[in-house]
C-alpha angles and dihedrals in degrees: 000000000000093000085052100049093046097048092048089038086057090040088065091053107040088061125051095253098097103040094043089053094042085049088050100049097039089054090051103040083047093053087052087045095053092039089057099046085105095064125088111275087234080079105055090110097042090048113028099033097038081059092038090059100046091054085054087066079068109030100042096052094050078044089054106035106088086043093096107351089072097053087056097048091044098050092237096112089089085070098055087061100045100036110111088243110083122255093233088061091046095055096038085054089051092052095044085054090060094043094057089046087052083047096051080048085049098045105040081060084059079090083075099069100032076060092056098046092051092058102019148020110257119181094253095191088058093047088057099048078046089056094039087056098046097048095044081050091052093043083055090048089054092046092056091040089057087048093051090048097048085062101068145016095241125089096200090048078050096055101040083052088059102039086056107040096051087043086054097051087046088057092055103077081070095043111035087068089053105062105042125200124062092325090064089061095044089055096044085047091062094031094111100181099056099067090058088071097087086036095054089044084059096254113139086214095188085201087061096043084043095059094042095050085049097048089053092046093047094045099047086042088058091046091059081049097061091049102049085041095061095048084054088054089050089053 
């Protein structure tokens, strides 16, 4: 698995992808810093990583495409599920790949608040539930990313299922209220975004990091499933 995870995590680096996409988002996230100066400090969670998190619907599924998608184009898929090492540890190494790119991407926006405490006086504990919650809620987008790539051999059709999906989940919050009954709970089971708000009010809710760690684990789980399903089908 740590053979996997550092081939794929210097694959991302030794092509444009991954600097391109952590470009993209750290000239976004900084416009939306420097829009928001002028709000209290206290905000930083509800404005910049709101925001943060809504350019990752974008940015996590074009970082995860290729993950799978690629193998399967390239022929190369036979070989995950022959190799000596277990499907379920090459995935997870994929996935672990994407996840410490997200996390260089994370890390490098900490200058935001360090802003803020040299010429302010942010609520720091708040900043770091804030932090715990947005990087939980980016672990779940790649899983889901994974899971997207493993359905098809095209990385664009990769990348517009996830667009769409985790757009979709982060729609929910509005719509799930709105139905009742058990559909109501399915929906609030897949709403993403809702369960950020304890998180972002600097709360370490156990039942929140509990769902996001789940729905990784489910989604990168399904995603083992689609593969091993497709070499039974071969035969």
């Amino acid at each position: 698995m740590l053979s996997v995870f550092k081939k794929e995590f210097r694959a991302y680096f030794t092509s444009p992808i991954a600097y391109v996409l952590i470009g993209l988002f750290m000239l976004l996230s900084s416009m939306v810093f420097y829009i928001n100066l002028a709000s209290p400090t206290a905000e930083y969670n509800y404005l910049n990583l709101t925001y943060m998190s809504l350019f990752l619907i974008l940015i996590i599924p074009v970082l995860t495409m290729k993950i799978l998608a690629d193998e399967r184009k390239s022929g190369t898929e036979v070989l995950l599920t022959t190799s000596p090492t277990s499907l379920t540890k090459i995935v997870i190494g994929k996935y672990l790949a994407a996840f410490a790119v997200f996390m260089v991407m994370t890390v490098i926006t900490f200058v935001y608040p360090i802003l803020l405490k040299i010429y302010g006086n942010p609520d720091i504990p708040e900043i770091i539930g804030g932090y715990v919650g947005y990087i939980l809620l980016g672990a779940s987008f790649i899983a889901f990313g994974i899971f997207a790539s493993s359905l098809t051999e095209s990385q664009i059709v990769a990348a517009i299922v996830g667009i769409v999906g985790l757009l979709i989940m982060w729609l929910l919050q509005g719509i799930a209220p709105n139905l009742g009954g058990i559909w109501s709970d399915i929906l609030n089971w897949f709403s993403l975004y809702s369960r950020t708000e304890d998180l972002f009010a600097g709360i370490l809710s156990v039942k929140a990091i509990v769902y996001y760690l789940s729905f990784s684990a489910v989604f990168v789980f399904l995603a083992i499933r689609v593969i091993e399903k497709r070499r039974w089908s071969k035969g």
